[in-house]
C-alpha positions in Angstrom: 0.0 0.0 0.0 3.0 2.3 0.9 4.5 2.1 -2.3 0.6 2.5 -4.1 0.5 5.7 -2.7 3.6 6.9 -3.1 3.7 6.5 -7.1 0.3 8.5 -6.9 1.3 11.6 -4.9 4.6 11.7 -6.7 2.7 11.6 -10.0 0.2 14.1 -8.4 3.2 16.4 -7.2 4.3 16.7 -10.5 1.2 17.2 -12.1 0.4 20.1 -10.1 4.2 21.8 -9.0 6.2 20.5 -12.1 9.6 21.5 -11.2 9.9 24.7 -9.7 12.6 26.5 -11.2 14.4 27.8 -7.9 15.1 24.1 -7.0 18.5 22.5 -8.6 16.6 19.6 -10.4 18.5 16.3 -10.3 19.3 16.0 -13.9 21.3 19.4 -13.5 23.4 17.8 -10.9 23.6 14.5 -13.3 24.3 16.8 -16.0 27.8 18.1 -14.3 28.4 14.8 -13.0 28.8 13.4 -17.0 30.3 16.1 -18.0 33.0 16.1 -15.4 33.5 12.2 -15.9 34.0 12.6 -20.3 36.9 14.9 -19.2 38.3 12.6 -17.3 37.7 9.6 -19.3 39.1 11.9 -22.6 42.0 12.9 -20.9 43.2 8.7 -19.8 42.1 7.3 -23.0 43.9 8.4 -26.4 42.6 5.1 -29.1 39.0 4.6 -30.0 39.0 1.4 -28.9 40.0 2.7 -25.3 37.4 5.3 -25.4 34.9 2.5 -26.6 35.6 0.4 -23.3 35.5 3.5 -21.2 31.8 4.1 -22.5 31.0 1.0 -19.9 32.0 3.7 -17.1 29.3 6.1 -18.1 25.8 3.7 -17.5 28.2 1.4 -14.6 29.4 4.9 -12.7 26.4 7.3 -13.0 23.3 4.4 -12.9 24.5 2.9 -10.7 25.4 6.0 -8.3 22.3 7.5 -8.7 20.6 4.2 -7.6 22.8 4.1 -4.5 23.0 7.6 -3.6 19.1 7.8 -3.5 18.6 4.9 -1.6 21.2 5.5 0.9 19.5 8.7 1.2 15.8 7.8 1.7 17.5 4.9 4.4 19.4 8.0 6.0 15.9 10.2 6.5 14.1 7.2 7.8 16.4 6.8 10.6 15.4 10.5 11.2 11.7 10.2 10.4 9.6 7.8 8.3 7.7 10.5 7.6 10.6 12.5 5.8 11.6 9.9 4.4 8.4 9.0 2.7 8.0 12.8 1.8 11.0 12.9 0.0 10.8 9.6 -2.1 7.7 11.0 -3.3 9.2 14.5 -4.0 12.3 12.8 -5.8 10.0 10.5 -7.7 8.0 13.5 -8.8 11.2 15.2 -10.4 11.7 12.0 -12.8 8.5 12.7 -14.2 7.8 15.6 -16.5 4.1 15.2 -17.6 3.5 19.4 -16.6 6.8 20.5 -17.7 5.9 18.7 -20.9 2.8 19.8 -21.6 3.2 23.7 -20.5 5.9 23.6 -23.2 3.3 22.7 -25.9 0.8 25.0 -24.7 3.6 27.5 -24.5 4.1 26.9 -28.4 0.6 26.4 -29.2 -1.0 29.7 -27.7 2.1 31.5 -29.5 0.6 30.0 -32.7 -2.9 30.6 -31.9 -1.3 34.5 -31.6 -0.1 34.5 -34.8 3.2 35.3 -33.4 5.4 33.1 -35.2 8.7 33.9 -34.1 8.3 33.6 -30.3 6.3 30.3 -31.5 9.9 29.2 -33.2 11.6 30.2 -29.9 9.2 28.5 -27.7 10.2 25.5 -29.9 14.0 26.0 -29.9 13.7 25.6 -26.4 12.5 21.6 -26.6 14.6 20.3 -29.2 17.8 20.1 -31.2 16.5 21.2 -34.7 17.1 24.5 -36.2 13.8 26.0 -35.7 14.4 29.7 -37.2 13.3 29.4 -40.6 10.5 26.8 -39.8 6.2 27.6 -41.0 3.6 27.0 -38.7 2.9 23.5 -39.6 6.3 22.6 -39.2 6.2 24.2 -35.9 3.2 22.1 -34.9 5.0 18.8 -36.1 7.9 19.9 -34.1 5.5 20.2 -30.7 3.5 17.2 -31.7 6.4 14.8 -32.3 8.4 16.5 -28.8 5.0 16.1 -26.6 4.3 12.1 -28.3 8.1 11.0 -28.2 8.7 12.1 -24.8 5.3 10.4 -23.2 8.1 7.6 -22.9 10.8 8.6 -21.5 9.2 11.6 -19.6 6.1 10.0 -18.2 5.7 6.2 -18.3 9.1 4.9 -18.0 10.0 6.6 -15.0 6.2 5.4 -13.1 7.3 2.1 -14.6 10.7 2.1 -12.8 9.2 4.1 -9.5 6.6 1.3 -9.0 8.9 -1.1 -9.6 12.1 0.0 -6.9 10.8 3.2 -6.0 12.5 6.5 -5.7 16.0 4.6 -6.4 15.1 3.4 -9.5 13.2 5.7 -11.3 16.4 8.3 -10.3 18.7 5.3 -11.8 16.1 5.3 -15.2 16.3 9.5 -15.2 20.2 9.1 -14.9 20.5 6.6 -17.9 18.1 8.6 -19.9 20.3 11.9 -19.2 23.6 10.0 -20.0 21.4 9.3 -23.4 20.3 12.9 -24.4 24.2 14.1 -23.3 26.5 11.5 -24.8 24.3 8.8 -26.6 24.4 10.6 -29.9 25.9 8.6 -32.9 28.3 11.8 -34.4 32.0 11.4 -34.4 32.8 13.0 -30.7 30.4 10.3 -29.4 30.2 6.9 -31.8 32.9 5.5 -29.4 32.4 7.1 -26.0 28.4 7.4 -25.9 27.6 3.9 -27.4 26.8 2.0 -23.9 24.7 4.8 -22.8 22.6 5.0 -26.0 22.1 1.4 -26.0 21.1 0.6 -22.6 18.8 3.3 -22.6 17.1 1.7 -25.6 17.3 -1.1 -23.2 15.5 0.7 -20.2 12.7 2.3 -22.4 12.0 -1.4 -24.5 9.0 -2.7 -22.3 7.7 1.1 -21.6 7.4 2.4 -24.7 5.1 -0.5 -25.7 2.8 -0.5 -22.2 2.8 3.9 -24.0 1.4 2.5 -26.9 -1.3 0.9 -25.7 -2.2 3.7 -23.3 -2.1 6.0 -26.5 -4.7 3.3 -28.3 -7.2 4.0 -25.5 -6.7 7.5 -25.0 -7.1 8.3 -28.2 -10.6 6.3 -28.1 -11.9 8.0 -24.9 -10.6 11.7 -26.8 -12.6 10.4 -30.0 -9.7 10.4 -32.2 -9.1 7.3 -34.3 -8.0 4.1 -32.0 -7.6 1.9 -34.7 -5.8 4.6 -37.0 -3.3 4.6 -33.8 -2.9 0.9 -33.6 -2.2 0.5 -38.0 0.3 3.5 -37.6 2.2 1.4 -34.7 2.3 -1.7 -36.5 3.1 -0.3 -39.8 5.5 2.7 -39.1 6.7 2.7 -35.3 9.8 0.6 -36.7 11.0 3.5 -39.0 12.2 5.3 -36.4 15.6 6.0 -35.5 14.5 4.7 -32.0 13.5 1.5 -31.2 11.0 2.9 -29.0 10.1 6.3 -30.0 8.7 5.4 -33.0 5.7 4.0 -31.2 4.7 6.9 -29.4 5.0 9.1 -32.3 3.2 7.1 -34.9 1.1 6.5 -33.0 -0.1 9.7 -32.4 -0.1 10.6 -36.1 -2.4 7.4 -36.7 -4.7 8.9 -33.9 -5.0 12.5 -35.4 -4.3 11.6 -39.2 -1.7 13.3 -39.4 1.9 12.5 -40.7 4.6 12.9 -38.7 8.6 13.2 -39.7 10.5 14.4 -42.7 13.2 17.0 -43.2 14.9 18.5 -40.3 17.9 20.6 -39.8 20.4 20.4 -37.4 22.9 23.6 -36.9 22.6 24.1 -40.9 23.0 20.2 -42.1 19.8 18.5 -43.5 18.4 15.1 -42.0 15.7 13.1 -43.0 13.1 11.7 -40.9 11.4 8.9 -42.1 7.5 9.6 -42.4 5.5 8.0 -39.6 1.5 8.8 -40.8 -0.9 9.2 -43.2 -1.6 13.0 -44.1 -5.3 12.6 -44.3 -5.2 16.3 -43.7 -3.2 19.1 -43.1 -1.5 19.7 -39.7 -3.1 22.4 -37.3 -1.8 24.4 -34.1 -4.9 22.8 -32.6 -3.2 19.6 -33.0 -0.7 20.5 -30.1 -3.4 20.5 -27.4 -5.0 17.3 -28.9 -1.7 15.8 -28.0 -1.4 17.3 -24.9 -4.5 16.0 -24.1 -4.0 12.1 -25.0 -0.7 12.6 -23.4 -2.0 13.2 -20.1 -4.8 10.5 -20.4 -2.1 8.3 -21.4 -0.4 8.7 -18.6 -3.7 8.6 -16.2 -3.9 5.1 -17.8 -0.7 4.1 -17.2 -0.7 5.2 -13.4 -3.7 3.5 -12.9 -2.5 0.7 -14.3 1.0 0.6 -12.2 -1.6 1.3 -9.0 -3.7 -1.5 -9.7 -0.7 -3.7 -9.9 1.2 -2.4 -6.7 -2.4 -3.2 -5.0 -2.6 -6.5 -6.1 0.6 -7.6 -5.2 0.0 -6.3 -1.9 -3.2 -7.9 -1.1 -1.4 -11.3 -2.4 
């Protein structure tokens, strides 16, 4: 029951405070951690093959620390109080999650748009992903929101509930670290083929079973919004694989197949064109009002999923 309602007031926490902005979130302090340890690492190891091993200390040194240093943490409090303890596993759970954060950023976008105010529309945009976004229409700006609100359900929302209900505030920190280490050193340029490859793939590894619970959450949200169910499920099965990602793909075809959309194509990245395969079927054009359809089967989604996660915890504790 303890752990029941702890995943709930953590996900509640977040829904309603987000992450205040005059806290140091955890992924800062993550974020100087990995950047301290690749200048170490670059400094001792001159071959690629050297560098390729010392990509092993990345996932080993920073997963496994956050894992430890959490727990040892919530053990300290309890010897304090139980009731600090508790407080603070749900308030450290709650940072790993990002469903307000995510969402004000697409309504940030969106009411921009609905504004006419394109260029703090492309700002807004800048601000939640890599692509060059100053050149960019509105409907690219909209498929720029859409895909950023669907691909990060994953990795945002459901996988760190996933790992929280599974080994509590430990664990979900341990996912947030090796999903960090991803977006900082998983990329598959020449600074990081060698160094970032263990990171990259084991937080494929982490997100494998989640993305797929997402998919099936975005199947019955989109049903319960009245958007097309079964368009979500045909754009899973016959797109989510032509994505870069092994898992992102789901989330974001499968939101395209919900609002007939198509998602993907050309982006740029500091000037250098990239192709994005096409996850979709443009049955019509895309919309700003398409970003709070998102938002909204995003956080349904995730309702789903934390009901889902409560249910289990429950029945595993009446066993």
């Amino acid at each position: 029951m303890h752990a029941t309602i702890t995943l709930l007031l953590a996900y509640i926490v977040d829904r309603i405070v987000g992450d205040p902005r005059f806290l140091t979130h955890p992924v800062v302090i993550m974020g100087r951690v990995i950047s301290w340890l690749e200048k170490q690492i670059r400094r001792g190891c001159r071959s690629d093959r050297s560098l390729k091993w010392a990509g092993l200390l990345f996932p080993l040194v920073l997963v496994g620390g956050s894992y430890m240093a959490i727990w040892v943490l919530i053990y300290a409090l309890s010897r304090l109080s139980p009731w600090l303890a508790w407080a603070a596993e749900i308030w450290l759970i709650s940072t790993t999650i990002a469903s307000k954060g995510l969402a004000d950023a697409g309504m940030d976008i969106f009411h921009h748009l609905k504004k006419s105010d394109l260029s703090s529309a492309r700002t807004a945009l800048s601000m939640v992903v890599g692509r060059d976004t100053d050149k960019l229409d509105e409907p690219q700006i909209v498929r720029g929101a859409v895909e950023t609100v669907a691909e990060n359900m994953v990795d945002a929302i459901i996988s760190p509930l996933f790992f929280a209900a599974i080994g509590g505030a430990p664990l979900a920190m341990a996912y947030r670290a090796a999903n960090t280490l991803d977006s900082m050193v998983g990329y598959k340029d020449e600074r990081y083929l060698n160094l970032g490859w263990a990171s990259a793939r084991f937080d494929d590894l982490t997100n494998y079973i989640p993305a797929r619970l997402c998919a099936l959450f975005i199947v019955v949200a989109a049903w319960l919004h009245g958007q097309s169910a079964t368009g979500a499920w045909r754009m899973m099965r016959r797109d989510a694989r032509k994505h870069p990602s092994p898992n992102s793909g789901f989330a974001e075809a499968g939101v395209a197949g919900a609002l007939g959309i198509q998602l993907g194509g050309l982006n740029t990245y500091r000037g250098v064109a990239s192709h994005r395969a096409l996850l979709g079927e443009p049955t019509r054009p895309l919309e700003a009002e398409d970003i709070p359809r998102t938002v909204a089967i995003m956080h349904t989604g995730a309702l789903i999923g934390v009901g889902l996660f409560v249910a289990v915890l429950l029945l595993i504790s009446y066993r």
